[in-house]
C-alpha positions in Angstrom: 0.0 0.0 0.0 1.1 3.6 -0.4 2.0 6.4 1.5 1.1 8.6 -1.2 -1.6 11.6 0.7 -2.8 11.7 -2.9 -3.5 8.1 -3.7 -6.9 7.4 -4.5 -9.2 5.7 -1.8 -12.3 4.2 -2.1 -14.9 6.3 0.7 -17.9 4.7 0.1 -20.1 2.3 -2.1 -23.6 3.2 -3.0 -26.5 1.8 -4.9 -27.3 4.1 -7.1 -25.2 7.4 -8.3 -28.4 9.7 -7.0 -27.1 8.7 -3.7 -23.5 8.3 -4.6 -23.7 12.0 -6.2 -25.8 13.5 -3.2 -22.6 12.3 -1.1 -19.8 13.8 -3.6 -21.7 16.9 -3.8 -22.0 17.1 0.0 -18.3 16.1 0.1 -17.4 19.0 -2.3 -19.0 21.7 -0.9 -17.1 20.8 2.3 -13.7 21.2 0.2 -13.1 17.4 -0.6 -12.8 16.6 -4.3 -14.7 13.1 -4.8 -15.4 11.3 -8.0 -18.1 8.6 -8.4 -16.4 5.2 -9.9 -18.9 2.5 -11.2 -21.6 4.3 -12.5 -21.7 4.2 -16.7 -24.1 1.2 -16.8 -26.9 2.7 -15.4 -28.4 4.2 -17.9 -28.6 0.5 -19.9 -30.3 -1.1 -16.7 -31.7 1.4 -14.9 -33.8 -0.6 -12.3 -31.2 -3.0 -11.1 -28.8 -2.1 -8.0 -25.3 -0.9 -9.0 -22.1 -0.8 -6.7 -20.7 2.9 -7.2 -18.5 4.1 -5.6 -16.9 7.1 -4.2 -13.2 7.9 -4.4 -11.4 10.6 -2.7 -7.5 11.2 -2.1 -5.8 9.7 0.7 -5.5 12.3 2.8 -8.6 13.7 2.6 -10.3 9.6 3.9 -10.7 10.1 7.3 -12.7 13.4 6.7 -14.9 11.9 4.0 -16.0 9.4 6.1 -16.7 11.5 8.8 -18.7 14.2 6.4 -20.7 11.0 5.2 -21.3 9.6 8.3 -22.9 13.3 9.4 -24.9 13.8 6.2 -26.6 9.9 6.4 -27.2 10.9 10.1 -29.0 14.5 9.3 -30.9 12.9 6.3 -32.3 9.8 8.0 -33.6 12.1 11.5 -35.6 14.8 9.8 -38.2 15.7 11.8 -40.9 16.0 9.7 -42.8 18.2 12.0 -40.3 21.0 11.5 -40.8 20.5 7.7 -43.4 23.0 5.7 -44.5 20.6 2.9 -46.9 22.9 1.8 -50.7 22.9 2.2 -53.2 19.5 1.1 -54.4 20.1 -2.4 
């Protein structure tokens, strides 16, 4: 294995690039460039389950998977009561 800070390192592996894109975006806007890897058959099978996954530098890991960790914790405990979903047609 390298040393190399800027080796790439796989983060994460998600279903489905909506999800795997959600996370690089979130991952971006925290200053950590991510790329999805996995993700070009899609398109050709879009309702079967696909492995992609996320890839970041070395040294940026440990803070990725933290970030992650944070933003699957914040999406899964919405409180839905706090949540203006507009009125009932």
């Amino acid at each position: 294995m390298s040393n190399d800070l800027n080796s790439p390192e796989v983060v994460a592996s998600e279903l489905d690039e909506v999800e795997a894109g959600l996370l690089v975006a979130h991952l971006t806007e925290h200053g950590i460039h991510a790329k999805l890897w996995g993700e070009s058959n899609s398109a050709a099978w879009p309702d079967t389950q696909h492995n992609v996954q996320i890839v970041v530098r070395r040294g940026d890991k440990a803070p990725a998977e933290k970030l992650i960790e944070n933003f699957k914790n914040e999406v899964v405990n919405v409180n839905w009561d706090d949540v203006d979903v507009g009125e009932p047609e």
